[in-house]
C-alpha positions, 0 to 999 in steps of 0.5 A: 254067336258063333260060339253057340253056333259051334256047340249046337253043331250049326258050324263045325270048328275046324283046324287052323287053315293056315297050319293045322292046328286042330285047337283053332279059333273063330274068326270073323272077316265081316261081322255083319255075318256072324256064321261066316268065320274062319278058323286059325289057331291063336298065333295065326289069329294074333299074326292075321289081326297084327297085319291088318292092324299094320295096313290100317296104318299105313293107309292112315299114314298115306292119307296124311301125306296128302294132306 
């Protein structure tokens, strides 16, 4: 959905937000809300997702210890 709306020009890509890079990406933090995104380029995106992906585990990780 963001991607159309992109090409019909209902959001304007903009550069990374983290470095500039004008070859950026659509990110969602909350898909419930699809025109809300932000932009990063794709080492940015791929670093944004790796630490999510870390503090997911780690909450898992503590969880279990109070098993």
């Amino acid at each position: 959905m963001a991607q159309a709306a992109i090409r019909r020009g209902v959001i304007k890509r903009l550069p990374c937000e983290v470095c500039g890079d004008p070859k950026s990406q659509a990110h969602h933090d909350d898909y419930a809300r699809p025109l809300d995104v932000r932009f990063l380029c794709v080492t940015h995106h791929v670093e944004f997702h790796l630490a999510i992906n870390d503090r997911i585990r780690a909450a898992q990780a503590t969880a279990g210890d109070d098993a």
